[in-house]
C-alpha positions as CSV (number, residue, x, y, z in Angstrom):
1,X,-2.3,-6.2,-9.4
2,X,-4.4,-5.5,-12.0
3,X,-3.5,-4.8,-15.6
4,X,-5.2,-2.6,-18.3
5,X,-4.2,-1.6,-21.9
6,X,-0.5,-3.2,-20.7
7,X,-0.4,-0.6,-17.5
8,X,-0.4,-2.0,-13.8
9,X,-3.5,0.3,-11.8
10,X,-3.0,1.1,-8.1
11,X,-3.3,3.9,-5.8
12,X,-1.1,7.1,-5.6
13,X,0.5,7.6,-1.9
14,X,-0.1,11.3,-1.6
15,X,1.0,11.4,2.2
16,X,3.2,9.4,4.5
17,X,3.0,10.5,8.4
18,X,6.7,10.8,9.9
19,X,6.9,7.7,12.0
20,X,3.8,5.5,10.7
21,X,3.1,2.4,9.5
22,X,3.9,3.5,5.6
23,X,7.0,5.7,6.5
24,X,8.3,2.5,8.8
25,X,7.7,0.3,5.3
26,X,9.7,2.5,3.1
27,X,7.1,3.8,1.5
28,X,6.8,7.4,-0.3
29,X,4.6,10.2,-1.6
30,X,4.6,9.2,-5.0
31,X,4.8,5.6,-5.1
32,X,1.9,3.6,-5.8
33,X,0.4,0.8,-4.5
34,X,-0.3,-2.1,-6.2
35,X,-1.5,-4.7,-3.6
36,X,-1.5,-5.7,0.1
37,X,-1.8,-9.4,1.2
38,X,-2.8,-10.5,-2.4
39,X,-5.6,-8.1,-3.1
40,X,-5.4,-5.6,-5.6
41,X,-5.7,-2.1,-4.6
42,X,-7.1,0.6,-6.6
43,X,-9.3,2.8,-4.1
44,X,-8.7,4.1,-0.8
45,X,-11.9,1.4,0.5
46,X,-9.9,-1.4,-0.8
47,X,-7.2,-0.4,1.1
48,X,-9.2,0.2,4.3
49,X,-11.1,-3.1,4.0
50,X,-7.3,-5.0,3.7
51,X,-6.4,-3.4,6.9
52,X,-9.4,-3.3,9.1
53,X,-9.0,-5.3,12.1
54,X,-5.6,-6.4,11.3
55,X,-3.6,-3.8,13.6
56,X,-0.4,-5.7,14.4
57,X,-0.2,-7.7,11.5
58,X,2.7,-7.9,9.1
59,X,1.1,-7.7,5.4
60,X,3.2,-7.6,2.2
61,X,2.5,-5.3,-0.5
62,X,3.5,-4.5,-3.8
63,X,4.1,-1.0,-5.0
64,X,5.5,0.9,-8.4
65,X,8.4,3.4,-7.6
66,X,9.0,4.8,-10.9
67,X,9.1,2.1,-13.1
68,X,10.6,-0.7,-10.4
69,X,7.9,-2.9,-8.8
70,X,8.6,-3.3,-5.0
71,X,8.1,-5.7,-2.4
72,X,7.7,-4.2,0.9
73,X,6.1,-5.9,4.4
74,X,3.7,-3.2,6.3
75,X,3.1,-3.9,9.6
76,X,-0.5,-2.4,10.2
77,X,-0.9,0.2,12.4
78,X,-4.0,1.7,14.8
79,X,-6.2,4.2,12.8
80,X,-5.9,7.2,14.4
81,X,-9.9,8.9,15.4
């Protein structure tokens, strides 16, 4: 991840879906994500272009939770239309 003026960037989870890929991970409105498979992440296209195509995969991310850094392994789910 990224870091500027000491401060690790990311982006903010603002919704988890009961059941998806994100909730299954652990993850949280409120955490933020840091990185997924090695790439930093600090839009929501850099997030879509780390998981595009890769339904099925197991992907490990990094997120902040406060102020703990987190390892968690997503497994990628189908984009709903």
């Amino acid at each position: 991840a990224q870091q500027r003026e000491g401060r690790e960037r990311g982006l903010l989870i603002v919704g988890v879906s009961p059941g998806g890929p994100a909730d299954s991970a652990g993850l949280m409105v409120g955490d933020i994500l840091l990185d997924v498979a090695g790439r930093a992440i600090e839009a929501t296209d850099d997030l879509l272009e780390q998981l595009t195509g890769r339904a099925g995969e197991e992907l490990t991310a990094y997120t902040l939770r406060g102020l703990e850094r987190r390892e968690v392994t997503l497994t990628v789910g189908e984009r709903p239309s």
